[in-house]
TIPALUM-495596 format. One record per residue: residue in one letter; y negated, z negated, x of N, C-alpha, C in turn. Coordinates in steps of 0.1 Angstrom, whole numbers, plus 5000, padded with zeros to 4 digits. Last residue first. Example, Ala and Ser with C-alpha at 12.3 -4.5 7.8 and 13.67 -1.06 7.14 Angstrom:
2
s502249295128501149295137500049215129 a505749225132504549225123503349225132 
//
This chain:
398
x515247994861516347974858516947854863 x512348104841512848074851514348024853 x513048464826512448324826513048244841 x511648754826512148644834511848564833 x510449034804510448884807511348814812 x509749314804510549264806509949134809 x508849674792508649514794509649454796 x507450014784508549904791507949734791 x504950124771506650184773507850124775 x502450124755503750004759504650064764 x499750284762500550284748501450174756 x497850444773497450294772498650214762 x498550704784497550684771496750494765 x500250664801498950694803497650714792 x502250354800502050534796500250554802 x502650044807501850124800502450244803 x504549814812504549904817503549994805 x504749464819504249514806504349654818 x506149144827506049264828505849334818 x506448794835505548924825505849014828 x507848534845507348634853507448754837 x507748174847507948354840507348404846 x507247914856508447924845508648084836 x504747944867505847894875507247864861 x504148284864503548114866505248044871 x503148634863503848514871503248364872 x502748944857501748774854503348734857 x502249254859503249184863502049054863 x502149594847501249494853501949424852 x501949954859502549794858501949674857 x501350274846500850124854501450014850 x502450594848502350454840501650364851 x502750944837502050874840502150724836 x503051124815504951034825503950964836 x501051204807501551194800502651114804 x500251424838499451394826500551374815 x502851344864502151424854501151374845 x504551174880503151164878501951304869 x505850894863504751004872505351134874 x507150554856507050694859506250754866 x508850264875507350324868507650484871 x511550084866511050224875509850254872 x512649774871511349834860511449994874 x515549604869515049704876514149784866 x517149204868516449344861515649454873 x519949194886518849174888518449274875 x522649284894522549134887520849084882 x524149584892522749504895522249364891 x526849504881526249594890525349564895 x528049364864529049414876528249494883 x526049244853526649144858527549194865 x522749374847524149374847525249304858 x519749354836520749284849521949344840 x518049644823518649574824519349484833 x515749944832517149844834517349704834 x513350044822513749914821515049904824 x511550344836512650284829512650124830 x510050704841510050484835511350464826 x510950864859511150854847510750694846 x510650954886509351054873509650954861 x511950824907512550904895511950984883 x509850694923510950794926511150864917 x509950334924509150434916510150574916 x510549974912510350054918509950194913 x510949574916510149714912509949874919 x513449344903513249504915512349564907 x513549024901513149154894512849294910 x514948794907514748784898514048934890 x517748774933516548804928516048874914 x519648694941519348614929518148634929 x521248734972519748654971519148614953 x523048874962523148764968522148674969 x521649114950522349034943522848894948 x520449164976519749174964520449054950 x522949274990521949144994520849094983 x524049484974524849344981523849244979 x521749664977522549624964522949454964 x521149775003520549624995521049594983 x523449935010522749815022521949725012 x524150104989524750024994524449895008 x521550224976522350064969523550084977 x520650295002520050194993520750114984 x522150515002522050455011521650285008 x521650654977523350614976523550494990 x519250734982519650674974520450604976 x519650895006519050785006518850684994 x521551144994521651025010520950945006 x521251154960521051224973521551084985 x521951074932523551104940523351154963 x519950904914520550984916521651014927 x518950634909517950714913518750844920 x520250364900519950484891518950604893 x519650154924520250194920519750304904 x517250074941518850024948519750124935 x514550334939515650194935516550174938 x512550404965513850404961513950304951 x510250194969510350254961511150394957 x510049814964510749924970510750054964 x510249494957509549584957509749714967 x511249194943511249324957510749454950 x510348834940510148974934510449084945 x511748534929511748614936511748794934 x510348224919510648354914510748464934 x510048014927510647984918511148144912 x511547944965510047984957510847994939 x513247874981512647754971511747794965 x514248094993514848034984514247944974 x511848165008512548264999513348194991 x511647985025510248025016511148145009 x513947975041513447875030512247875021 x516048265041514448165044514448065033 x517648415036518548285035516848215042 x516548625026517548585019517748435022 x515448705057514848695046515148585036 x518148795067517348685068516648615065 x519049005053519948925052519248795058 x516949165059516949095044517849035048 x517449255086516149185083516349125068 x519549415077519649295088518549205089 x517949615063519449505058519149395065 x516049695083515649625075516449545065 x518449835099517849735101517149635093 x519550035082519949995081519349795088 x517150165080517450165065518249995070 x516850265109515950245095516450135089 x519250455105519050345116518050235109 x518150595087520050555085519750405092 x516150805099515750675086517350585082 x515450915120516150805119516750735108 x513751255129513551115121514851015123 x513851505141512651385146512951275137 x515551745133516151635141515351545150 x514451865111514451905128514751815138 x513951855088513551725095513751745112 x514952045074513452035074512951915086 x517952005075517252075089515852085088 x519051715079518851805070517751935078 x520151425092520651595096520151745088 x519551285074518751275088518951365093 x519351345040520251275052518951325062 x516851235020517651365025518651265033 x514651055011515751065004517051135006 x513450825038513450945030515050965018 x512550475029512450595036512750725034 x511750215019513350275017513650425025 x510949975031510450055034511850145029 x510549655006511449755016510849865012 x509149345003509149475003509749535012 x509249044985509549104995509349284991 x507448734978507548914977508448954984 x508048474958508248544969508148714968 x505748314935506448434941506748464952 x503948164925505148074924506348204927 x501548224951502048144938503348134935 x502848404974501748404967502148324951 x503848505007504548404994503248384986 x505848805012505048685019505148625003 x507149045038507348955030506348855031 x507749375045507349275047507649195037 x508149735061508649615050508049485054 x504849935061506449905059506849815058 x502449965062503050025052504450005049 x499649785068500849795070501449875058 x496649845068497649735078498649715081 x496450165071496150065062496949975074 x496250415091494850395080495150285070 x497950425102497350355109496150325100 x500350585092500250445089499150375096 x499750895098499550775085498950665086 x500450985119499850935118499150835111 x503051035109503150975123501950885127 x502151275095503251135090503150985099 x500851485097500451385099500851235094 x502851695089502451665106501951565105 x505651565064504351655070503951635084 x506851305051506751425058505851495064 x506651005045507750995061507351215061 x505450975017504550995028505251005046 x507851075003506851165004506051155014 x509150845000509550915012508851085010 x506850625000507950694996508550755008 x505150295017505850485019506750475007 x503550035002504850055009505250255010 x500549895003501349985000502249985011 x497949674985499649634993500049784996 x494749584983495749654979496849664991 x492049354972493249394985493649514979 x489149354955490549354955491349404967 x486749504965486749314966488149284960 x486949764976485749684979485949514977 x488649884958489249824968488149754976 x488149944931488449834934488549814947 x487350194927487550164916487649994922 x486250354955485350384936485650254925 x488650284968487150204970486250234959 x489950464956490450294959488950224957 x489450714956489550674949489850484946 x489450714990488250704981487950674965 x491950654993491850585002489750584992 x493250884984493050784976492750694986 x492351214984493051124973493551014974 x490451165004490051214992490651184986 x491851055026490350965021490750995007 x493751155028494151065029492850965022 x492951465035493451415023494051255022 x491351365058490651385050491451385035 x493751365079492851235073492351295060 x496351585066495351515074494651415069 x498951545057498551675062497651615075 x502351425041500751405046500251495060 x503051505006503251485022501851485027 x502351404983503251524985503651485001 x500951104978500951204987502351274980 x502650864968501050914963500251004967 x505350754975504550864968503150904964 x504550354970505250504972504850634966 x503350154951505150214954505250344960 x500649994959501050124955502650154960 x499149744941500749774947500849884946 x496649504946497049614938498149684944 x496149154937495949294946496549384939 x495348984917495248924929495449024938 x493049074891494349124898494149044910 x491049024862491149014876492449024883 x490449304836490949204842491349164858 x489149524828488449384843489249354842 x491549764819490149664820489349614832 x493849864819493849774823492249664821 x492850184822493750114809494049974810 x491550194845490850204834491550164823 x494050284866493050144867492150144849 x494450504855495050414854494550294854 x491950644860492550684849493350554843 x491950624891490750544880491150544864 x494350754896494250624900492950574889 x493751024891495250924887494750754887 x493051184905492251124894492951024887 x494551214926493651114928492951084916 x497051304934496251354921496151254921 x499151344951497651414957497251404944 x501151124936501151254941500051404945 x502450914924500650964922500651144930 x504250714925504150824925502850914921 x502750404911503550524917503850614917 x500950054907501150224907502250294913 x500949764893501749864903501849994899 x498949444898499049614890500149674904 x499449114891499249224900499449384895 x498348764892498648884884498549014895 x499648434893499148554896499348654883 x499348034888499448144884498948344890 x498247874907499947814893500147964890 x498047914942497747904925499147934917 x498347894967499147804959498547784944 x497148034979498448104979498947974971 x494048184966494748024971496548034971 x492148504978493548384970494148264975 x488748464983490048474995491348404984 x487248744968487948574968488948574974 x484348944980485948874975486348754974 x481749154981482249014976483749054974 x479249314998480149314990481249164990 x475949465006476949365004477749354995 x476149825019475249735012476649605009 x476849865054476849885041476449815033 x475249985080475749875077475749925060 x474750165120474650165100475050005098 x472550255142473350145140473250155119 x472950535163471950485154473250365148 x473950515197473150615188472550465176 x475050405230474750395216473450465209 x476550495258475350535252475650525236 x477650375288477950345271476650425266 x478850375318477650435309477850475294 x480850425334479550305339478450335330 x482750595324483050515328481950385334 x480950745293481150695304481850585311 x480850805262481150705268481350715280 x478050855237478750895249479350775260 x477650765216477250895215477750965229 x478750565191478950575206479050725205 x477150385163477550505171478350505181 x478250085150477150135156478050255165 x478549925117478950055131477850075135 x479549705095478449715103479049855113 x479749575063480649645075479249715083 x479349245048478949355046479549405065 x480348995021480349075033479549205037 x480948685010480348785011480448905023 x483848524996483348545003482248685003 x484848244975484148364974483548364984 x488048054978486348114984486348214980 x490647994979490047994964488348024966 x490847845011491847905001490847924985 x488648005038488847855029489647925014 x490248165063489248155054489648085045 x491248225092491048105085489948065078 x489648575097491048445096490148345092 x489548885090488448785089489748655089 x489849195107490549065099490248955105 x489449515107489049375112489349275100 x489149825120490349735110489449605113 x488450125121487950005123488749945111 x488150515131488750375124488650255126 x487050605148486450645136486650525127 x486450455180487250495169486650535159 x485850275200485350405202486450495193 x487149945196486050055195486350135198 x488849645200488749775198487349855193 x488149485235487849485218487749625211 x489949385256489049505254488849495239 x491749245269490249195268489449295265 x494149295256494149275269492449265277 x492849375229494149355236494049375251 x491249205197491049245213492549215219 x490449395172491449285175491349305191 x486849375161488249425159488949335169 x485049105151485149215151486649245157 x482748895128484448955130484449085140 x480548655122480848795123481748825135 x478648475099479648485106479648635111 x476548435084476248405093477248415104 x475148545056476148625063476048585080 x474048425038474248395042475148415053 x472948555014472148535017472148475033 x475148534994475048665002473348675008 x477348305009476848285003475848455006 x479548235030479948215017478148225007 x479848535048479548435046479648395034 x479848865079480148775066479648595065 x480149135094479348995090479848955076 x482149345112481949305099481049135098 x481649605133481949435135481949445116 x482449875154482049825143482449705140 x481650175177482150055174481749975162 x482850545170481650405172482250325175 x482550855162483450765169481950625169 x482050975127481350975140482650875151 x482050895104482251055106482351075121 x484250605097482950665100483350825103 x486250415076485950495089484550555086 x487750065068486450215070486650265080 x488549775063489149885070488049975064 x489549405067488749495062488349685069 x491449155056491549265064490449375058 x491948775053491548925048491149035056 x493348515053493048575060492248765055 x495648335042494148285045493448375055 x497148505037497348375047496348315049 x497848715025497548625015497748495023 x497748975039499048975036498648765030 x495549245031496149115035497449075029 x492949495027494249445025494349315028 x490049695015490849545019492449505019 x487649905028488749885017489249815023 x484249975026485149935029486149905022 x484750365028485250235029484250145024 x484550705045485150605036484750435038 x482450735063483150845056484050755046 x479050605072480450595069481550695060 x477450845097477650815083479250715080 x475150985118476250935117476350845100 x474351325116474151215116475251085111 x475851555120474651565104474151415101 x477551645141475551645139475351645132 x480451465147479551585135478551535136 x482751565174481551515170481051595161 x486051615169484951655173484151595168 x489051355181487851455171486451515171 x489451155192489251275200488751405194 x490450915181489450915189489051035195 x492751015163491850955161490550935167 x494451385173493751215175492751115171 x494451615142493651525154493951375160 x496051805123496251675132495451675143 x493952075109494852025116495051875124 x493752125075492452075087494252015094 x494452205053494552265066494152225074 x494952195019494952065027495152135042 x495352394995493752295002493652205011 x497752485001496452564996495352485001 x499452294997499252335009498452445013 x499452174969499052134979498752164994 x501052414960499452364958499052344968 x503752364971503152434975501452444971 x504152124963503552114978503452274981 x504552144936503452034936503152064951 x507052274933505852384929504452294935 x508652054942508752224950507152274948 x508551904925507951854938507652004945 x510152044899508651994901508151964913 x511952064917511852154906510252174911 x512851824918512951894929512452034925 x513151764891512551654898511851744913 x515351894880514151894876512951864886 x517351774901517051904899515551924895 x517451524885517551534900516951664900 x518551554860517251484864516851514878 
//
């Protein structure tokens, strides 16, 4: 399985390295484009479900940019702008993050993203160009104490962005409280532009306008030159935890699959050190009280702790979270990596927990997860790409 796997990724970055050249730029230092200033992606939403929502775009251009909002779209009387550190409010970026706080739990909010140019900055002399805004757009801030969620999980996607609408489309309307990308959905990462094109644009085509979305790295996205850069284009990619209806989340950053000595990695990465802190972080976690009293407990990682072959970071994984996993009595592992969809079973001398792998990402080993949680179960249904059943699993409560 292993083999194959390496087989296929092999032939997938050489492609990829045909159309993706535009070299690593600084965010702020990029050349100016004269075809007038324009938003180049967005807007697209994250959060971590505190009463709080996160709204992200970039522009072609460097600017500054606020976001207006209101509960009514006639009514956009509020307005956000970026995070001020040390009394400077961020601007003169392509990128623009802004997170709207203490917003009313179960609200429909209105919105719309605002930029204004900066055509030259001076130390005594700001010069603003032409001012955009996007047409208005709507979300529901989630009540972190609903009886009931639902959530889709994608993975392994792999520069094939048509992937995502494809998937999304087997699912319907139905309403999602956010969307979960496990990892992989890059070969490796080059530059912004493959970051918009496959999927930071497909996101916004299909949902990311008034659904959040969560993602955690493979260890596809820890390669390439603009690895480093990545994570600045969502709020967070690496491990965290939070509490949404009758679920605790947790998520691990599982990191690369090689050892740290392998010589593609030219002795710039850590991921052992990594690996091993975020342990030291779950062993925390584990013994929270928003971790223990929640009714269900979900991790999310996209290594799996276990059946994901014999390399370093596998064999890393189920030995630093196996333990804790099983100590903690958690109720389901979602994860991606392996091409292959699977349902593992709990087993009582090994993984005490059920483990769903979602496949990928070819035409056909293509899947979507979808996961309903109340307070006496937690659903899982894994489609194929054709819209067919492949996997399921039901936790009751215990």
């Amino acid at each position: 399985m292993e083999n194959s796997r390496r087989s296929f990724l092999k032939g997938s970055l050489t492609l990829g390295a045909a159309s993706l050249i535009t070299p690593s730029v600084a965010l702020a230092t990029r050349p100016r484009v004269d075809d007038g200033f324009k938003f180049a992606v967005g807007p697209y939403l994250q959060t971590n479900f505190n009463n709080s929502m996160t709204i992200l775009w970039l522009t072609n251009n460097i600017g500054a940019g606020w976001v207006e909002y209101g509960e009514a779209p006639d009514q956009l009387n509020q307005k956000a702008f970026g995070k001020a550190e040390l009394g400077l409010i961020a601007a003169n970026s392509k990128l623009n993050m802004i997170t709207l706080s203490n917003l009313k739990p179960g609200t429909k909010y209105y919105y719309k993203i605002v930029s204004k140019e900066i055509k030259s900055f001076q130390p005594y002399k700001l010069v603003y160009g032409d001012t955009i805004s996007s047409e208005i757009q709507q979300f529901v801030n989630t009540d972190v104490n609903k009886a009931e969620i639902s959530f889709l999980m994608m993975n392994d996607i792999h520069d094939r962005p048509e992937s995502i609408p494809h998937l999304m489309g087997l699912v319907g309307n139905e309403k999602q409280d956010f969307i979960f990308f496990n990892g992989d959905i890059f070969d490796y990462q080059t530059d912004e532009k493959q970051i918009i094109d496959h999927m930071l644009q497909p996101c916004v085509d299909n949902f990311a306008r008034h659904t959040p979305f969560v993602y955690v790295r493979g260890n596809h996205e820890t390669r390439g030159k603009f690895a480093r850069d990545f994570p600045r284009y969502y709020m967070h990619v690496g491990h965290a935890a939070f509490t949404l209806g009758p679920v605790r989340f947790v998520i691990l950053d599982t990191g690369e699959d090689k050892e740290d000595s392998h010589p593609v990695y030219a002795n710039i990465v850590n991921f052992d050190d990594y690996r091993a802190q975020q342990a030291e972080w779950l062993k925390t976690e584990i013994e929270s009280k928003a971790f223990r009293k929640a009714p269900f407990r979900i991790v999310l990682m996209h290594i799996p702790p276990r059946f994901s072959g014999d390399a370093h970071g596998p064999k890393q994984c189920t030995e630093l979270f196996e333990p804790l996993l099983n100590k903690g009595k958690v109720d389901l592992v979602l994860s991606g990596h392996t091409h292959r969809h699977m349902v593992h079973q709990p087993d009582k001398n090994l993984n005490h927990y059920p483990l769903i792998i979602g496949g990928g990402p070819k035409a056909g080993t293509r899947t979507i997860t979808k996961i309903k949680a109340d307070a006496n179960k937690v659903v899982v249904s894994m489609l194929d790409d054709s819209g067919k059943e492949v996997g399921a699993y039901t936790a009751m409560k215990k």
